[in-house]
C-alpha positions as CSV (number, residue, x, y, z in Angstrom):
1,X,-7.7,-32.1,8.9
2,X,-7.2,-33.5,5.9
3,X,-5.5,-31.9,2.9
4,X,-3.4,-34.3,0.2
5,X,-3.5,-35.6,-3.9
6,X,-6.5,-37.5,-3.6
7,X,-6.6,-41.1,-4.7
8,X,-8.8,-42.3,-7.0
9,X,-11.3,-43.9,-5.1
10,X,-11.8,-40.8,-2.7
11,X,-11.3,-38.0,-5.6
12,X,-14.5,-39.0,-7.0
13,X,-16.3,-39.5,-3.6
14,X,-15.5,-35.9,-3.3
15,X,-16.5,-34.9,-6.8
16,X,-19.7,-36.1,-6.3
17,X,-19.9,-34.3,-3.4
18,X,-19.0,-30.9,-4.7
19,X,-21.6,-31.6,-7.8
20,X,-24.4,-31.2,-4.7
21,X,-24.3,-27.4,-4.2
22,X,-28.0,-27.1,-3.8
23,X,-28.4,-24.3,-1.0
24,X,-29.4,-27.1,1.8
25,X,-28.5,-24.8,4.3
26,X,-30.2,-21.2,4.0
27,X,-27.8,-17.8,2.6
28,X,-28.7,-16.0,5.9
29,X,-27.1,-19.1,8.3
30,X,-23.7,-18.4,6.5
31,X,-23.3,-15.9,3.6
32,X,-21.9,-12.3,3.6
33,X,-25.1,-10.8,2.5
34,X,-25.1,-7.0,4.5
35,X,-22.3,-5.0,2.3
36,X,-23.8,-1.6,1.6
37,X,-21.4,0.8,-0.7
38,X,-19.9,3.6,0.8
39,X,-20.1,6.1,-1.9
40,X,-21.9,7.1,-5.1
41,X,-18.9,7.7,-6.9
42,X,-15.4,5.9,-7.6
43,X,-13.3,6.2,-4.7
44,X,-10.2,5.7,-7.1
45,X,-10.3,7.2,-10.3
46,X,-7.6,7.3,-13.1
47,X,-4.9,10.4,-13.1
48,X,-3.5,11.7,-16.4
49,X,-0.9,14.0,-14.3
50,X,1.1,11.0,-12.6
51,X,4.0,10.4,-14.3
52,X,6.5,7.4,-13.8
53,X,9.9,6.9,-14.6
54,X,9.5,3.5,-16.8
55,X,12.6,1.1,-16.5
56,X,11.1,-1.2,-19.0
57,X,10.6,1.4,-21.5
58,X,13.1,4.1,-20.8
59,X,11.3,7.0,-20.8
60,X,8.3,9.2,-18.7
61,X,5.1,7.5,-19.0
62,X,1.5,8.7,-17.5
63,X,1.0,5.9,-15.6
64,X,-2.5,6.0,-14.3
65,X,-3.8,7.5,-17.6
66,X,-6.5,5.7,-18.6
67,X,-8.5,3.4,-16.2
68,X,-7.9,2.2,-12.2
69,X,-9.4,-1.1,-11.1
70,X,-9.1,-4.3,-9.7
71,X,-7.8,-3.7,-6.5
72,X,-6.5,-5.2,-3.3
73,X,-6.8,-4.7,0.1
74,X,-5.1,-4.7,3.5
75,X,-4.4,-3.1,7.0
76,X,-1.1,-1.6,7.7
77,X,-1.2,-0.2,11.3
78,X,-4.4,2.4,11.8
79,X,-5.0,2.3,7.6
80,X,-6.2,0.4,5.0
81,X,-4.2,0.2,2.2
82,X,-5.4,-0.6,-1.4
83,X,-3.0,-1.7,-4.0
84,X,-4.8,-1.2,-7.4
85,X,-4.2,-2.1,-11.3
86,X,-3.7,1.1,-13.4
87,X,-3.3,1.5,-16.9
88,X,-1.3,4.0,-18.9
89,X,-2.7,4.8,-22.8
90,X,-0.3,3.2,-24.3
91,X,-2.7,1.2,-26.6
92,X,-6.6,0.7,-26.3
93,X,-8.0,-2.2,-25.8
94,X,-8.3,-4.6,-22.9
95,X,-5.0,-6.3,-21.9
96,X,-3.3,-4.1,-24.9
97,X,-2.2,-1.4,-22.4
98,X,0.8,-1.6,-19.9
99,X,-0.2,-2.5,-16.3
100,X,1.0,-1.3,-12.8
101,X,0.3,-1.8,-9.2
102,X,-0.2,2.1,-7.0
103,X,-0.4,2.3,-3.7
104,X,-3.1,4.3,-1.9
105,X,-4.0,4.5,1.9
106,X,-6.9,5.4,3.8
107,X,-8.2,6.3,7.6
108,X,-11.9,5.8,6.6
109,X,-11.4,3.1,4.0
110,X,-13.7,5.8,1.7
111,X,-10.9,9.3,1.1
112,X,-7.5,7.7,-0.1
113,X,-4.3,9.1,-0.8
114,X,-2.1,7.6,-4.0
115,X,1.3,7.3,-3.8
116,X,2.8,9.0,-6.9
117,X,4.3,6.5,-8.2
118,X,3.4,2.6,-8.9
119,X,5.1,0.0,-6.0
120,X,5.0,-3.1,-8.4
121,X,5.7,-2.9,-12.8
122,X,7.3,-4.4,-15.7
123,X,11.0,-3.8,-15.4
124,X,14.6,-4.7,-16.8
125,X,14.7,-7.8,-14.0
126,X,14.5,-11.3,-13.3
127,X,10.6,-11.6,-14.4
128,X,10.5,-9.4,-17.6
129,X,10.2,-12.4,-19.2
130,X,6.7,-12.8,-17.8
131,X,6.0,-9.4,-17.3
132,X,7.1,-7.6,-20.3
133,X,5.1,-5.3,-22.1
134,X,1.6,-6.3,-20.3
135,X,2.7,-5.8,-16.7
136,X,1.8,-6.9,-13.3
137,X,-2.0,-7.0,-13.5
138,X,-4.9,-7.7,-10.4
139,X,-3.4,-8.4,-7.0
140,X,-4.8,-10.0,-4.1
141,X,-2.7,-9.3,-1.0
142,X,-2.7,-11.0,2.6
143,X,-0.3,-10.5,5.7
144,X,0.9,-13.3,7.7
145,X,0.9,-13.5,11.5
146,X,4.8,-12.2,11.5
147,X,3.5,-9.0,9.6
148,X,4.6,-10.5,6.0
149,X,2.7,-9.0,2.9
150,X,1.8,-11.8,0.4
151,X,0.8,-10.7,-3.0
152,X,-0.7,-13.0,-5.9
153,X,-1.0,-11.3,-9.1
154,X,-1.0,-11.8,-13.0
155,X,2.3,-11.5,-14.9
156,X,1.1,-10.1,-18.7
157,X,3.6,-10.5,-21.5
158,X,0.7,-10.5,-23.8
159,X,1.1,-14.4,-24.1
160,X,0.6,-16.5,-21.3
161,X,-1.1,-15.1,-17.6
162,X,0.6,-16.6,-14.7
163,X,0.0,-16.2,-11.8
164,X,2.9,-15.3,-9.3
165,X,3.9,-13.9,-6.0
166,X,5.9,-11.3,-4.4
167,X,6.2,-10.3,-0.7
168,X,6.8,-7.1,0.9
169,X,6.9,-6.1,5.0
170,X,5.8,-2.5,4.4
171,X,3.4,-2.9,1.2
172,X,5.4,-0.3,-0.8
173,X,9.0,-2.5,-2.0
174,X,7.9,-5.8,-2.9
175,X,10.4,-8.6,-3.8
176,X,9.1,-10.8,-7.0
177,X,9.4,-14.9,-6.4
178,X,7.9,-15.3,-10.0
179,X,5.3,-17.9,-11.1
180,X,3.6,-20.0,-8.1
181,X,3.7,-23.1,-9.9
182,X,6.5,-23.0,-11.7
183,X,8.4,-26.0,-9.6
184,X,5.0,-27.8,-9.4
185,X,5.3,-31.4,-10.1
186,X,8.3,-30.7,-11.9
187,X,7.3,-27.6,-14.0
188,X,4.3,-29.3,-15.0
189,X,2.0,-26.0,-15.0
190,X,4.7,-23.2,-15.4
191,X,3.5,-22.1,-18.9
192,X,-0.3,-23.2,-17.9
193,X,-2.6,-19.8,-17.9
194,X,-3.3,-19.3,-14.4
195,X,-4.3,-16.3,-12.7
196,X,-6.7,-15.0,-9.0
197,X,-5.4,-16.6,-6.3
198,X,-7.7,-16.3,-2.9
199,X,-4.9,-16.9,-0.1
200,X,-7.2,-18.7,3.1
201,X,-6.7,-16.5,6.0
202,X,-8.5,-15.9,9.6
203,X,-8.7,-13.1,12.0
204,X,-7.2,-13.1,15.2
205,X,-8.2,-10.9,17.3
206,X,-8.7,-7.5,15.2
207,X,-6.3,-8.8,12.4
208,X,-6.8,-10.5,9.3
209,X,-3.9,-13.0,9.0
210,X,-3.1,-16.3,6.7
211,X,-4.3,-18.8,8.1
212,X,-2.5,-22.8,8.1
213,X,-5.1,-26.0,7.2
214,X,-3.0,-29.2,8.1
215,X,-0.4,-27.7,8.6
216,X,-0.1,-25.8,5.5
217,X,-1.1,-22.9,3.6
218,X,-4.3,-23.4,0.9
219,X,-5.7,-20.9,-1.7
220,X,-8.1,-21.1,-3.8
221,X,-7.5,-20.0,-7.4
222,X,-8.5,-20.2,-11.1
223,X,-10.9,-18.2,-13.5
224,X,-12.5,-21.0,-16.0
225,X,-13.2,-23.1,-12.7
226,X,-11.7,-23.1,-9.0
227,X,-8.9,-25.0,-7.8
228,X,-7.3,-25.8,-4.6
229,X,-3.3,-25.4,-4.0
230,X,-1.3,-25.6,-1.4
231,X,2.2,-24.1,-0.1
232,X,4.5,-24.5,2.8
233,X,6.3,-21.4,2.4
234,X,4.1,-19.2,1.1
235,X,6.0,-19.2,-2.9
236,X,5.8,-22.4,-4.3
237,X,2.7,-23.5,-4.8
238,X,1.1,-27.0,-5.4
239,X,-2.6,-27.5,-7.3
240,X,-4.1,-30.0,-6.5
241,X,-4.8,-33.2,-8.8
242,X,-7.9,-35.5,-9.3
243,X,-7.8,-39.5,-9.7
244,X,-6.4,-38.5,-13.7
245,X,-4.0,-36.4,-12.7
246,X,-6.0,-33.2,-14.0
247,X,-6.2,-30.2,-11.7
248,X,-8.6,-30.5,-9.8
249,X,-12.3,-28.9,-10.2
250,X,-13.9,-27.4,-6.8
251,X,-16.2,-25.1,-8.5
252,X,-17.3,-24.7,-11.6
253,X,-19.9,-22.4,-13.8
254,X,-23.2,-23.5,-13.9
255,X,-26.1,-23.0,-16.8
256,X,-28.4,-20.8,-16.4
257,X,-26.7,-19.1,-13.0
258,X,-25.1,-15.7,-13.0
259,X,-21.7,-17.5,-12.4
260,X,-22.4,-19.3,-15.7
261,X,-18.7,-18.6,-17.4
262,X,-16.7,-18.3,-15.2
263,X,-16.1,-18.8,-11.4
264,X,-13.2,-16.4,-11.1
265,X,-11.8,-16.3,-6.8
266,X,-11.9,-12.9,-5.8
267,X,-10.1,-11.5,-2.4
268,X,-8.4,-13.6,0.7
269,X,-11.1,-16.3,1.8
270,X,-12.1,-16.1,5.2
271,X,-12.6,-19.4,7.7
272,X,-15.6,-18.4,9.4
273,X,-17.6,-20.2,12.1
274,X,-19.3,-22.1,9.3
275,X,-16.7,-22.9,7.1
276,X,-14.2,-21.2,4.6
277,X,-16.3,-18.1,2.9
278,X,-14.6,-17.5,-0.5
279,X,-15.9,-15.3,-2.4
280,X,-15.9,-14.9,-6.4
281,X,-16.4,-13.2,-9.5
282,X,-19.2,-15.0,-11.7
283,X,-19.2,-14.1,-15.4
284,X,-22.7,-14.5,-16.8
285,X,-22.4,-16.6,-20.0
286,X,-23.9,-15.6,-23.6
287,X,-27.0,-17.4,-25.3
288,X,-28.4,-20.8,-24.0
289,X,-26.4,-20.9,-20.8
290,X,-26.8,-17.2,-19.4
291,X,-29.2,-16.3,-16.8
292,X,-31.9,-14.0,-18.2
293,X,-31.9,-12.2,-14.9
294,X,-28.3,-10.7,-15.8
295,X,-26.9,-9.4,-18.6
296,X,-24.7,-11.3,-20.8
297,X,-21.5,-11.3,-20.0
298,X,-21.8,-9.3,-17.0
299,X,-19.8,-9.6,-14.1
300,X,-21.5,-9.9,-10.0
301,X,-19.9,-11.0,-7.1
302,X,-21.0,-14.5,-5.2
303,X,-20.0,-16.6,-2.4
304,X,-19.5,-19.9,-1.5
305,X,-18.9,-22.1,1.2
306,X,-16.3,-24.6,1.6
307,X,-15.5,-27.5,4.3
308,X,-12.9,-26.0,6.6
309,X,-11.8,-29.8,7.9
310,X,-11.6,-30.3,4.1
311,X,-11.0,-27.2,1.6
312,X,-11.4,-29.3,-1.5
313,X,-15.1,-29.8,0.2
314,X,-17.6,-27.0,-1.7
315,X,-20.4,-27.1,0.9
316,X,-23.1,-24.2,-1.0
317,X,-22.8,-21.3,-2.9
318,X,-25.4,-18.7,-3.7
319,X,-27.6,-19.1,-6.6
320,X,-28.0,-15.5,-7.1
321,X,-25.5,-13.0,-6.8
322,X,-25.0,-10.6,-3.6
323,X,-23.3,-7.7,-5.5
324,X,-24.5,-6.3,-9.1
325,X,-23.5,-3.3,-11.2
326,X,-26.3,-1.0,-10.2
327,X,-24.6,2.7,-10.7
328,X,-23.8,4.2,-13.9
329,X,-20.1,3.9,-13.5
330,X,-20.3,0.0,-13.4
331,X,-22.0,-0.4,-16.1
332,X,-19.6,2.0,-18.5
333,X,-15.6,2.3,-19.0
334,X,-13.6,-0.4,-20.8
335,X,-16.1,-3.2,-20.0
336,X,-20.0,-1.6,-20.5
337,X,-21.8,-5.4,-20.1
338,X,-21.6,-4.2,-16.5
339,X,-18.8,-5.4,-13.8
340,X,-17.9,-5.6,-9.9
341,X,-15.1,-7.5,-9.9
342,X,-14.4,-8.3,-6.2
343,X,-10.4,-8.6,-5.3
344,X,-9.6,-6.4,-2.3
345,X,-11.0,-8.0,1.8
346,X,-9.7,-5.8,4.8
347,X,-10.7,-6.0,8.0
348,X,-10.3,-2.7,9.6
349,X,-12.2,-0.8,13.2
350,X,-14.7,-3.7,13.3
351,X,-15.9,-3.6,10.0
352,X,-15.1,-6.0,6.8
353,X,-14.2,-3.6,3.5
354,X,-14.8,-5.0,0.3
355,X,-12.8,-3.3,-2.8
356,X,-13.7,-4.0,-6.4
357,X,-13.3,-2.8,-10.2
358,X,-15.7,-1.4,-11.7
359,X,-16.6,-2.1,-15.4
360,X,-12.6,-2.1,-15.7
361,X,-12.0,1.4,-15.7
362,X,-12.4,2.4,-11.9
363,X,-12.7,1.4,-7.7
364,X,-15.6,1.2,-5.4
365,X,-15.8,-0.3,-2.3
366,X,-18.6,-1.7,-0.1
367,X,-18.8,-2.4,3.9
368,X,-20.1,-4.6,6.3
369,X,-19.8,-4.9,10.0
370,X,-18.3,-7.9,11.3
371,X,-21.5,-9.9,13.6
């Protein structure tokens, strides 16, 4: 398996390559295409009676006030646990508000229970810097074999996004390592906007674990396009360059596609028996390059296939979207284009749940069975 800065003969080999993503090999041979939603209604909804002792502002704050979304998604013994972004009312507006991470678990994966107070904020520590006043926005979460929570989420000072990392071994106090590429080729990227970070992972067994490529660990990340990184310890993360020392483009939004804006990774990709399944949030673009089949600027979910012996390798990806706003609450709240942003993947009881915001404002969650 190969997995290293490419040079500049084979980086554009393999950017040819990825330009081919014509479906040559049918949806059905290798795409997630069963998940069915479990409910016609929110399974997480805001609360305007949780209140939250605020380090960063000093006072009582109703944390969970105004909207619940983007969520992530794991097992911790019998339960799946979803870590969500809420939103106090601070201001209005999107990304004007203060965001925090909650806790919630689940038997069923459907009928949750929320911690009362948020397990990851804005505080008077080492990150405020990044964090202060946006928050800790959209987490993606993944355990190692060892039982080590990862989490990639957004720092919001209302300047720059990063994306960073903090781990946990019980999901509920989470040590912050800060930005993932802020030692990167010598700080090269730690003021870039970065954000969604798709950890590679496997299952073993009934478990859902990280998985290692080459010896090391690979996400996929990015929102504008998709890029590859790679980390030996989980923290510090490395993108991964073309032959002009740009990061390098896996993916990118294609006219006249739903996934014509943006290509934003969603929750943990998966290596399946065909290859590495990531799948992603595709932002349908406004005017010449939308697809009339969507509505502008909506949001669906897609999937694509990548080369397992080589991750930079994008094998296919659907043309059309497997997940669309279809109820009422998806297609209202803080984002009314319509929106199922995909974040949270657990694998729980034989069955693959798939968690996602809807229209910014609230959660809802889909299932498949594993085959």
């Amino acid at each position: 398996m190969k997995l290293h800065l490419l040079c500049a003969a084979a980086a554009g080999l393999l950017l040819a390559s990825c330009a081919k993503t014509s479906e040559a090999v049918s949806p059905e041979e290798w795409a997630w295409l069963d998940f069915e939603r479990v409910s016609d209604v929110p399974v997480l909804a805001p609360d305007s009676t949780a209140v939250f002792a605020c380090p960063m502002r000093g006072e009582d704050v109703l944390w969970m006030e105004s909207d619940v979304f983007n969520p992530a998604a794991t097992v911790k013994g019998d339960s799946i646990v979803v870590l969500f972004r809420s939103e106090d009312n601070s201001a209005q507006g999107i990304g004007k508000r203060t965001s925090r991470i909650g806790y919630a678990t689940s038997a069923d994966g459907i009928n949750f229970d929320i911690a009362p107070t948020p397990v990851l904020y804005p505080a008077n520590d080492a990150e405020s810097i990044h964090e202060v006043p946006g928050g800790c926005e959209d987490p993606r979460v993944a355990m190692t074999d060892d039982g080590t929570y990862v989490m990639m989420y957004t720092q919001w000072n209302r300047q720059v996004p990063r994306l960073a990392v903090a781990t946990s071994t019980d999901l509920r106090n989470w040590t912050k390592h800060g930005p993932a590429f802020a030692k990167a080729y010598d700080g090269r990227f730690a003021d870039m906007a970065s954000k969604s970070a798709s950890i590679v992972t496997k299952l073993d067994g009934d478990r859902q674990i990280i998985a290692k490529i080459d010896g090391k660990y690979v996400m996929y990340w990015g929102e504008a396009f998709v890029n590859v990184a790679t980390s030996t310890d989980l923290v510090n993360w490395t993108p991964l360059l073309d032959e002009n020392g740009e990061l390098l483009k896996v993916m990118t939004p294609r006219k006249g596609k739903f996934d014509s804006s943006l290509t934003e990774c969603g929750p943990p990709a998966v290596i399946t028996d065909k290859g590495i399944l990531l799948l992603y949030n595709g932002k349908n673009a406004e005017g010449d390059w939308a697809d009339p089949e969507y509505t502008e600027k909506t949001y669906c979910g897609g999937q694509a296939l990548f080369d397992t012996n080589d991750p930079t390798h994008l094998i296919t990806r659907l043309d059309k979207p497997f997940f669309v706003p279809e109820t009422d609450f998806e297609k209202s709240g803080q984002y009314p284009a319509g929106t199922v942003f995909i974040e949270g993947l657990a694998y729980h009881n034989g069955k693959w749940h798939l968690y996602y915001g809807c229209a910014d404002s609230l959660v809802g969650a889909a299932v498949r069975t594993n085959k």
